[in-house]
N, C-alpha and C positions, 0 to 999 in steps of 0.2 A: 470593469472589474480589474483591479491590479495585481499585479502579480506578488507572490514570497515576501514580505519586506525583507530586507538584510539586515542580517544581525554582523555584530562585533566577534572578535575571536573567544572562544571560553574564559580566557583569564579577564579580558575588560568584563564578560559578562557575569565572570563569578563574584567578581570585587564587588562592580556594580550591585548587582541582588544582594549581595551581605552586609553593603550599604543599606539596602530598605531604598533602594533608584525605583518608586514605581515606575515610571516612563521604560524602562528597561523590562521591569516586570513585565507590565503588556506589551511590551515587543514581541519578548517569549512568549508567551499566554498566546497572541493573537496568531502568532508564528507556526508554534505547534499542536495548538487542542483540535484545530482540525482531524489532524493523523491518530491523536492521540483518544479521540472520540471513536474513529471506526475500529482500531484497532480493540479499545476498551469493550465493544461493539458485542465482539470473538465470543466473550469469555461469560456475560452477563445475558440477562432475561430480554430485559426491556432498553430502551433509549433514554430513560430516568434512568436507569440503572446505572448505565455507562456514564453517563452525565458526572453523577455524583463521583463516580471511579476517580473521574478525572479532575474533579475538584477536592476530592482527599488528596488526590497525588500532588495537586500545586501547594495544598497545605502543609503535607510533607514536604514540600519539596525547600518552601519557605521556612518549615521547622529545622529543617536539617541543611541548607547549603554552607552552614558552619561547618560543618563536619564533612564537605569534598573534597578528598582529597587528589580528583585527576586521576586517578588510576585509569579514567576510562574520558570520553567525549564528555561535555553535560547533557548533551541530548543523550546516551546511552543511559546514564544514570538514571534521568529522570525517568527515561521510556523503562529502566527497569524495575523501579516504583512504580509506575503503570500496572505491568502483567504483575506486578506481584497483589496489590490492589484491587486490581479485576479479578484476579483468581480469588483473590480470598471472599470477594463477594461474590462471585459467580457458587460457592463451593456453597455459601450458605442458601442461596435458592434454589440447590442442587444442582446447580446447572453444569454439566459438565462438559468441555471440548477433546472429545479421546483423537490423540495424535498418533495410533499408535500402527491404524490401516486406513483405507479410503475405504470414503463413506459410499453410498449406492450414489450419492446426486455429484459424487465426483470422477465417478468411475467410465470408461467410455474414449472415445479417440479424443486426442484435443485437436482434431483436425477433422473436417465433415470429408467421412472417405469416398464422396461423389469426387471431391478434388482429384482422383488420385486414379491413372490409367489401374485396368481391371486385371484379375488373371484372363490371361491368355494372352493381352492384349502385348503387341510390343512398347517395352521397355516399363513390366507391370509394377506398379509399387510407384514410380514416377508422378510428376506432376501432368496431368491433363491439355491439351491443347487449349490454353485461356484460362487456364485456371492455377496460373503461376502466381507467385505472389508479387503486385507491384511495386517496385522500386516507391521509397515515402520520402516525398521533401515536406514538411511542413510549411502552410500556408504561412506565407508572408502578413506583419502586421501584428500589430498585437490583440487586437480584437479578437484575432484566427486564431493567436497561438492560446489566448484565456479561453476559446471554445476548445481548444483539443484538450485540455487542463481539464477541463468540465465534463470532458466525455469521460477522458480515464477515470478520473474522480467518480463520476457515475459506475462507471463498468467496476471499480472496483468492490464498492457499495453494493453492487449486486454479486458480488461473488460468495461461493459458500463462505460460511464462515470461518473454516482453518485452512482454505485456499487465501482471504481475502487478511487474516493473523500473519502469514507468513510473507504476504508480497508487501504487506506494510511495513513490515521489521525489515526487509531486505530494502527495500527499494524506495520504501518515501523515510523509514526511519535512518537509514543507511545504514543495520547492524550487519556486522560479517558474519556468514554461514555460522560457526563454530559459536557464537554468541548467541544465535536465535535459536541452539541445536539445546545450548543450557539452557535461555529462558524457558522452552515451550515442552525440554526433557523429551526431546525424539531423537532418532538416528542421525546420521550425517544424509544415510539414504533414503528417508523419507522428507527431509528439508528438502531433498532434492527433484521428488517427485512433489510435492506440493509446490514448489516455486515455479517448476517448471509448465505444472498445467493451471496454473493463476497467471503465469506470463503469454501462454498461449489464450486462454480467453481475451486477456486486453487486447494482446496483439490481434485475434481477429476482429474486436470493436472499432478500433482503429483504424484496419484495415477497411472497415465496410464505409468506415463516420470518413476516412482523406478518401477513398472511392468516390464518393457522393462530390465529396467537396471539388474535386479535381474534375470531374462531368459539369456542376455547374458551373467552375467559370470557363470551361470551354464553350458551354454553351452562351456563356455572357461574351466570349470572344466572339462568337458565331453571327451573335446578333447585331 
């Protein structure tokens, strides 16, 4: 599996697309519909649903890249024909994502507080003897590194769904806080409690998937 292709900087790739570059089209397309599918995900019924989200937005996106004027990244653009697109179709099969408190399936420690010395205990609230968090090198290789891609990808796939809206806008879409606060119309301080306990679940995925990983090649050292 390979990684990201790389793209050119916005201006070759704006020229390019209002040229009609298919080759450059699907660079984008192959580049972003991944993020732009789970995110589309958020907001919509079904996985048809999203699908289509995302293939309105690339027709938009084709209809209109005459008319970018940069004000923003083109990935921000495009991603914000996305949410505009997914919301308006989510709104007709009523589907709605309220941002406006945590849900009951997100509510809870984002840390299992077995980790964590007890009351009475000295130094309570602390991290537990072996229950510290381990230092992460990622596995060497690229095989290793497209599996740990796979994990997160997975874990975030599983996350609720306005946990899994706002770690895609910040982190695979790269928008900045104050950008995701307009798309999704929340507070500055709920962006902040959602990003936070969507970063804390990967990160404990992570932690358990290089756990794993790091036992068995000690134990392929062993042998």
């Amino acid at each position: 599996m390979a990684g990201a292709p790389q793209l050119p900087p916005d201006d070759v790739l704006v020229e390019r697309l209002r040229d009609g570059d298919d080759e450059t089209f699907a660079l984008v397309l192959d580049a972003w519909s991944g993020g732009m599918l789970r995110l589309a995900r958020s907001f919509v019924s079904t996985r048809e649903s999203a699908e289509e989200s995302v293939q309105d937005t690339w027709l938009a996106v084709i209809k209109g890249i005459g008319g970018f004027e940069g004000r923003s990244s083109l990935k921000t653009w495009v991603y914000r024909i996305l949410v505009n697109t997914a919301k308006a179709r989510g709104a007709r099969e009523s589907r709605t994502v309220p941002f406006a408190s945590l849900l009951p399936e997100e509510e809870g420690p984002t840390v299992d507080p077995a980790r964590f010395r007890g009351p009475g205990e000295p130094y309570a609230g602390h991290w537990a003897i072996g229950q510290e968090p381990r230092p992460w090198h990622l596995p060497e290789g690229h095989v290793l590194r497209d599996e740990v891609r796979g994990v997160l990808t997975e874990a975030i796939d599983q996350l609720p769904p306005r946990l899994r809206t706002v770690v895609t806008l910040r982190d695979v879409a790269g928008y900045g806080s104050q950008e995701v606060c307009a798309l999704l119309e929340i507070t500055p301080g709920n962006q902040r409690i959602l990003l936070h306990r969507a970063r804390a679940a990967l990160r404990g995925k992570l932690e358990k998937y290089l756990s794993g990983a790091h036992e068995a090649a000690g134990g392929r050292g062993e042998a």
